[in-house]
C-alpha positions in Angstrom: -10.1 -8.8 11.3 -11.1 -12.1 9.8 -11.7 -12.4 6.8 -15.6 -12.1 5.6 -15.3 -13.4 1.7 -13.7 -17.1 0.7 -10.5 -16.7 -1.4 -9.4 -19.1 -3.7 -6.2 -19.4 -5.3 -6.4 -16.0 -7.0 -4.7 -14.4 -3.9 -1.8 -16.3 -3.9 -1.4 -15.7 -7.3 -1.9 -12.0 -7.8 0.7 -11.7 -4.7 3.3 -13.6 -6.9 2.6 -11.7 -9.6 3.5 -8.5 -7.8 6.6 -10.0 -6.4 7.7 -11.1 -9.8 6.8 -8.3 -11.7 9.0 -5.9 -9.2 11.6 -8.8 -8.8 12.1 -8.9 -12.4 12.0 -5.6 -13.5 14.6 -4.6 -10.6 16.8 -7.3 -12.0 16.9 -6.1 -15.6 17.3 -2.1 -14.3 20.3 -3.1 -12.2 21.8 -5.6 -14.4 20.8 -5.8 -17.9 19.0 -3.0 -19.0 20.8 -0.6 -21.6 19.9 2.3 -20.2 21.6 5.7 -19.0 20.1 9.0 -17.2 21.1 10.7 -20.3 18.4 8.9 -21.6 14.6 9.7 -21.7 13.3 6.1 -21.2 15.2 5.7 -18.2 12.3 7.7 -17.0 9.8 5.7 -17.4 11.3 2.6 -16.0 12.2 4.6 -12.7 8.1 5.6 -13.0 6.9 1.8 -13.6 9.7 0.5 -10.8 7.7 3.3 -8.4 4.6 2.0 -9.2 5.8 -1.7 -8.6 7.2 -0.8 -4.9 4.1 0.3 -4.5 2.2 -3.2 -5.0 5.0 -4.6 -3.2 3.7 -2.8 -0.1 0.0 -3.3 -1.1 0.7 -6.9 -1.3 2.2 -7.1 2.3 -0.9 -4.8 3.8 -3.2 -7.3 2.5 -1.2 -10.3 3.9 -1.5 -8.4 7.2 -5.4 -8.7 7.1 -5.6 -12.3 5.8 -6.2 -11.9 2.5 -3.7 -13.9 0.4 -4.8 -16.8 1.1 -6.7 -19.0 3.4 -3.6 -20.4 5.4 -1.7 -18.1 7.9 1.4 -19.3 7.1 1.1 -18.4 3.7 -0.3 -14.5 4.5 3.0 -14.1 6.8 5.8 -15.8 5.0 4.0 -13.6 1.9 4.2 -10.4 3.9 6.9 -10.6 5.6 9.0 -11.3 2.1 6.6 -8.5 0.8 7.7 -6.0 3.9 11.5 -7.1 4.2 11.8 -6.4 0.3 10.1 -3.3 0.0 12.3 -1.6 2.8 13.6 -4.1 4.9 10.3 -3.6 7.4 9.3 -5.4 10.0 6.6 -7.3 9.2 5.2 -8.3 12.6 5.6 -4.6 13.8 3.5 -3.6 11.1 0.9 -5.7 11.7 0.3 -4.8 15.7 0.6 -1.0 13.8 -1.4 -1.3 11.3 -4.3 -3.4 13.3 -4.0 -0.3 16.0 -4.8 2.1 13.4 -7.7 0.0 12.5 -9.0 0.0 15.6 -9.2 3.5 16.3 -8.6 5.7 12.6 -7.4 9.3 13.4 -7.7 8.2 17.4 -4.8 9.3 19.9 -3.5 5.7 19.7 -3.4 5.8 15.3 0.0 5.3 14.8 -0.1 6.6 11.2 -2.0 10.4 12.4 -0.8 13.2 12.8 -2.3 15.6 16.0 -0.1 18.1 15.0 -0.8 18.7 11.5 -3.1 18.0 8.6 0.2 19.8 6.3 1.5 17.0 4.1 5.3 17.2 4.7 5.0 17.7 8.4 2.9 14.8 8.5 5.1 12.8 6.6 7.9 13.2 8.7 5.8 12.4 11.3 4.9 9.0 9.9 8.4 8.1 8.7 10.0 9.1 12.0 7.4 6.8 13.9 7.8 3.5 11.5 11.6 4.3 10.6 13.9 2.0 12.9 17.3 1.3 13.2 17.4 -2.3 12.2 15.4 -1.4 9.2 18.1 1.0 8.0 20.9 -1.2 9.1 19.1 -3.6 6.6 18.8 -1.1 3.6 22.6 -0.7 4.2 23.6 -4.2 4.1 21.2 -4.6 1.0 23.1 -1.5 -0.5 26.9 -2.6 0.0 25.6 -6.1 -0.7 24.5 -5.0 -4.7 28.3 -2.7 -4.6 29.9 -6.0 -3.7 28.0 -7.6 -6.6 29.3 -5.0 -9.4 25.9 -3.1 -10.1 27.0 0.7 -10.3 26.2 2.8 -7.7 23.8 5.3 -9.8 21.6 2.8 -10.8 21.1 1.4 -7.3 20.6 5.0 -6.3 18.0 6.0 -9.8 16.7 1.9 -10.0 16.1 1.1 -6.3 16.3 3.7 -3.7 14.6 6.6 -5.8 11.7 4.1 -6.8 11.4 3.0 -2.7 11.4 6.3 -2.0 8.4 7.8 -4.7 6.7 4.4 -3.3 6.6 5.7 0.2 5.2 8.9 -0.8 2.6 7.7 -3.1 1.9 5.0 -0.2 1.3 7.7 2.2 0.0 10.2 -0.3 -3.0 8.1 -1.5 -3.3 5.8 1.8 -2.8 8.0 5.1 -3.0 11.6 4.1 -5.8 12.2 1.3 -8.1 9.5 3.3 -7.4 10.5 6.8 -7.1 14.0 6.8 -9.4 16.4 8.8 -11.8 17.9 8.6 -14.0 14.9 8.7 -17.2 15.0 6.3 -20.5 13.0 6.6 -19.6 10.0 4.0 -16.5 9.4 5.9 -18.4 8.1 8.9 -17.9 5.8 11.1 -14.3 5.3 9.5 -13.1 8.2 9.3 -11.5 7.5 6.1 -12.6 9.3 2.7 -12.4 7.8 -0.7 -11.2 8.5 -4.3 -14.2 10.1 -6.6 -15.5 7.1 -8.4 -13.2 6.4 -11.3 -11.4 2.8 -11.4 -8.8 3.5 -13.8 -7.2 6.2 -12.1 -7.8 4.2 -8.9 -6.1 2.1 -10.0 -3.0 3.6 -11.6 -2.9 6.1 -8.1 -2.5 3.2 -5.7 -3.9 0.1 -6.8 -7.1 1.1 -5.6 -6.2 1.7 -2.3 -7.8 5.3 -2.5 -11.0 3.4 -2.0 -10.4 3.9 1.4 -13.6 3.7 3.0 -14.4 0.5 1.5 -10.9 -0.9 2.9 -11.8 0.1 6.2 -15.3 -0.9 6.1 -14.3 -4.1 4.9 -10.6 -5.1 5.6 -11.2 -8.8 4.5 -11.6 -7.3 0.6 -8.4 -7.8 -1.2 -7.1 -4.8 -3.3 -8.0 -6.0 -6.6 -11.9 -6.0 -5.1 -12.5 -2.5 -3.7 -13.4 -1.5 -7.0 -16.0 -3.6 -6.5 -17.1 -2.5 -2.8 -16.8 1.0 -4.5 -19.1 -0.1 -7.0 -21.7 -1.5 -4.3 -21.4 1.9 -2.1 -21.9 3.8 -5.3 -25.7 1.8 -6.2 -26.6 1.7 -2.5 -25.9 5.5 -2.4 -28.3 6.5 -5.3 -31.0 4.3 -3.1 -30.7 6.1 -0.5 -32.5 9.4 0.5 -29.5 11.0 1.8 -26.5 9.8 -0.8 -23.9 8.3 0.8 -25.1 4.9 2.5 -24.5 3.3 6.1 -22.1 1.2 7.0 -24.5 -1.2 7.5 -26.0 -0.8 3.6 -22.9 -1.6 2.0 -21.5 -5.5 2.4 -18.3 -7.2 0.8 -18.4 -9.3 -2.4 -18.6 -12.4 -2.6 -15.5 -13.7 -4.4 
């Protein structure tokens, strides 16, 4: 999966943003903020902190296919901070999962399908039991008693880090494995397997940072996040071109960045 478009320091960049952005936040939920669940803009913040895990995870998927930066030392020490923050992941076993899921979507070997059931909770179990290890929870433990020992109160680890984590995982899954990958396949989902969001950037966007463009991502895994919009945009014009709608693989190349 090498990449197919140059990157410049942009990658790097948008990556630390993420990082920060969820670092920070965190931070000020668990230490500063002057907030209680009896208030109504706790609410939000447990929303935006959510969202944030969310490109924490997004950022470590695109480290996994190179898209960071240019140097693979940079994509993994990225990632693997990326993974090992989100949920104390492995970052090298996701990247043999992930790359087996690429080679063969929805395939016997897809470690993130379900040949059981296309029902979202079953399937979700599924998933978690598959990537859930014991190291990893061992981790999430030690990160847990660590923040006790530190003097942040135990509900706001609970409403400020392990509820946001968890709504993360289910959007991640929601918007990335299940609505993209479930059967019945259609024509435009060929030879991927892998559906897409209607065509609407904003809400894209604020679903899962564009990873609903799922199609594109699989037809080009080289494109960083914060470019599918543009690949969707591409698909969308060859599309009308075509006699049949939806184009080819072939019709539909990366941008250039």
């Amino acid at each position: 999966m090498r990449s197919q478009v140059s990157r410049g320091p942009w990658g790097v960049l948008i990556a630390l943003s993420v990082l920060g952005a969820w670092m920070g936040h965190l931070v000020w939920l668990l230490a500063g903020a002057n907030l209680s669940l009896a208030s109504p803009l706790a609410y939000p913040h447990i929303a935006l902190q959510a969202y944030l895990c969310t490109g924490l995870f997004i950022t470590g998927h695109d480290a996994m296919h190179g898209t960071v930066s240019r140097h693979r030392w940079v994509n993994q020490t990225v990632g693997t901070v990326a993974c090992f923050l989100f949920a104390g992941l492995s970052y090298r076993r996701l990247v043999v999962n992930h790359h087996a899921h690429h080679t063969d979507p929805t395939g016997p070997d897809d470690p993130d399908f379900s040949t059981r059931t296309q029902s979202f909770w079953p399937w979700f179990a599924t998933f978690m039991r598959r990537y859930t290890t014991w190291p990893q929870i061992l981790v999430m433990a030690a990160k847990f008693n660590l923040l006790l020992l530190l003097g942040v109160a135990q509900w706001r680890i609970l409403a400020f880090w392990v509820v946001p984590a968890l709504l993360g995982t289910v959007q991640l899954f929601y918007f990335g494995t299940f609505v993209p990958h479930r059967r019945p396949d259609t024509p435009d989902m060929a030879p991927h397997h892998a559906r897409s969001l209607p065509r609407n950037h904003l809400w894209a966007m604020l679903s899962c940072y564009f990873f609903g463009y799922h199609w594109e991502h699989h037809q080009s895994p080289s494109t960083p996040w914060w470019r599918l919009w543009r690949m969707r945009d591409a698909r969308a014009r060859a599309g009308a071109l075509a006699p049949g709608g939806e184009p080819t693989a072939r019709q539909v190349s990366p941008p250039s960045l």
